[in-house]
Structure formats: C-alpha cells, structure tokens
C-alpha positions in Angstrom: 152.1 64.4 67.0 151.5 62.4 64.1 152.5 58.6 65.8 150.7 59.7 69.0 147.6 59.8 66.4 148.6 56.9 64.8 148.1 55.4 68.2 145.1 56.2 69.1 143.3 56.2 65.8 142.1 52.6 66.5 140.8 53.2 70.5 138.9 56.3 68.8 137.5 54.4 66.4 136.8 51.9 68.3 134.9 54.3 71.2 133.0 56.0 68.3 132.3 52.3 66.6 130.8 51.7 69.9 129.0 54.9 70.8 126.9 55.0 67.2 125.9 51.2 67.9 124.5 52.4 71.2 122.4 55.4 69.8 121.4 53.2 67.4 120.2 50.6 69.6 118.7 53.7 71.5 116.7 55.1 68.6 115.2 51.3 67.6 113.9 50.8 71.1 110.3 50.8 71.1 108.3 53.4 72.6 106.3 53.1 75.9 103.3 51.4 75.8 99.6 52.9 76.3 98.5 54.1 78.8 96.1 55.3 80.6 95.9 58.7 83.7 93.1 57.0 86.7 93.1 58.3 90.2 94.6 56.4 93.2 94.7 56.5 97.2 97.4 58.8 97.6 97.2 56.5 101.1 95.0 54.2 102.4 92.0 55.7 103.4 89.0 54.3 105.8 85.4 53.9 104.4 83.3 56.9 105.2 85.7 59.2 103.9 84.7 62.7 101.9 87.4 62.7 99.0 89.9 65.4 98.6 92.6 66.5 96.1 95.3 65.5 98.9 93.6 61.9 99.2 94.4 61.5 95.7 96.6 61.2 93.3 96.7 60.8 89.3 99.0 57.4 88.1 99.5 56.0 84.3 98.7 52.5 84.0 98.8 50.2 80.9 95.5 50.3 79.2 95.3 46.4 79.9 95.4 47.6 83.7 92.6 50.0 84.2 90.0 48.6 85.6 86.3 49.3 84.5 84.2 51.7 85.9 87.2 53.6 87.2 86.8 57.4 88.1 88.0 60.4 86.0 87.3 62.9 89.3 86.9 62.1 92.7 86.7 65.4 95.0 84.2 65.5 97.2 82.7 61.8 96.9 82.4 59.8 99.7 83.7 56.4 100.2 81.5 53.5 100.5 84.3 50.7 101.5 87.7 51.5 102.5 90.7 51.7 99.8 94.4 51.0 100.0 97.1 53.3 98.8 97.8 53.2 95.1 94.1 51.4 94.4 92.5 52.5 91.0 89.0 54.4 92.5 86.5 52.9 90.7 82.4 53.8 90.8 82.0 50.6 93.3 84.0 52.6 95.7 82.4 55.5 96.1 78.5 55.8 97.1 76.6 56.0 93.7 74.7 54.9 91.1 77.4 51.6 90.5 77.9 50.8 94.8 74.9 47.9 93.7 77.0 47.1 90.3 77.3 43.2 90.2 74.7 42.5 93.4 72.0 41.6 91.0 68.5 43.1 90.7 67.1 42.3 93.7 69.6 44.4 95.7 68.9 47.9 97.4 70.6 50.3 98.6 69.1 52.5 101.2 69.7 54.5 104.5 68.2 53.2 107.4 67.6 54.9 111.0 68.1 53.6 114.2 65.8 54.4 117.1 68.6 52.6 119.4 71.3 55.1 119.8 73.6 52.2 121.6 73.2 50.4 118.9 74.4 53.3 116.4 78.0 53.5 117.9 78.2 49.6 117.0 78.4 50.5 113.7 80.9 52.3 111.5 81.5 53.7 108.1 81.6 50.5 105.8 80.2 48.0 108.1 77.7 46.0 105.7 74.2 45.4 107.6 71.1 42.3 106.2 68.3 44.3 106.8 65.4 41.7 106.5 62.2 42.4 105.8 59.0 39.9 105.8 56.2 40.4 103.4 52.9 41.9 104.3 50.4 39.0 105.3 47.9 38.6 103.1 44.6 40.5 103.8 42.0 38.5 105.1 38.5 38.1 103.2 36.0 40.0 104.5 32.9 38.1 106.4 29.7 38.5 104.5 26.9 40.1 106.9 24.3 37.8 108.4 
C-alpha cells in the first residue's frame, strides 16, 4: 500500500496545489459592482396603458445605468408614450408632473375636447397633437361721444 502512495503522492499534490490556487483566485475576485433595483416593462406595453404589478418588473442595474427621474413604484400610473420591454420607467413616461420635463417653459400640458366625434377615433393613446392658439386681438379704443 505504501508504493501505491508513493505513486500518487505527487498527482495529489499536485490536484490539491491546484485546487487552493483556484479558491484563492476565487476569494480575491472582486465583488459585484453597485447597483441599483428600478422598474422595467415586464413587455412592451402601448401608450395609454394603466400600470399593473404584471406589467412590471423590478431589474438591478449599475448605478452608472439608472437613468434620472426613474420610478420607485409604478401601479396604477398611466402611460403617456409607449415603452419597450426591459425599459427603465422613468417620470417622462408616465402622465405627471415631469411628462413637460425638458420641453421648456412655454410648454403645456392639457386635455382637450373634441366636439367632432369622427375626428376622436383618428387619434390614439400617445398620438402627440399642436394645438395652436392665436392671441386675443387687441381691444379697440373706444369713440368719444359727439
């Protein structure tokens, strides 16, 4: 038993040289890096669209990654544009206070009716409408009496 140790006693050593250099190597490595837990499109999703917990879904991105304004909750928002699947939601995508973020002061948002209900089914969720307005004309000066 002894030469059949004698043998092997350089393969083990060997194997065991080998394993330590591994765990080693596996205890150096360096940890993951930052991150961050956003909400997603669990799929893509079409503009209009009142936000559930199946429509979502919670991913860990690097901190570098996140994109501002993104959204810690999400049920029951409504989308203003439509959103891919796996798309950070962020406060531009959803009808709020930051839809107008980046549009510049002289942008508003607000509903509008329509008397023409023909032209109603033209539009859908998300369509973006120019509604133009003109300024009042100036009044004109009275004409003094006579």
């Amino acid at each position: 038993m002894n030469a059949r140790l004698a043998r092997l006693r350089r393969p083990l050593a060997a194997l065991f040289a080998a394993a330590a250099a591994g765990l080693a190597l596996l205890a150096l490595r360096p940890g993951p890096p930052p991150s961050v837990r956003v909400l997603t499109a669990a799929r893509d999703l079409p503009a209009g669209t009142t936000l559930t917990a199946s429509d979502l879904r919670r991913v860990d991105l690097p901190t570098a990654a996140v994109p501002s304004g993104v959204l810690r909750s999400g049920t029951g928002r409504v989308l203003a544009t439509p959103v891919r699947e796996g798309e950070p939601l962020t406060d531009t995508r959803v009808v709020g206070d930051g839809l107008l973020r980046g549009y510049g002061t002289g942008t508003v948002a607000t509903p509008v009716r329509m008397a023409d209900a023909d032209a109603v089914r033209l539009l859908h969720p998300g369509d973006r409408i120019d509604v133009l307005t003109t300024p009042e004309p100036p009044a004109l000066p009275e004409a003094a009496p006579a």
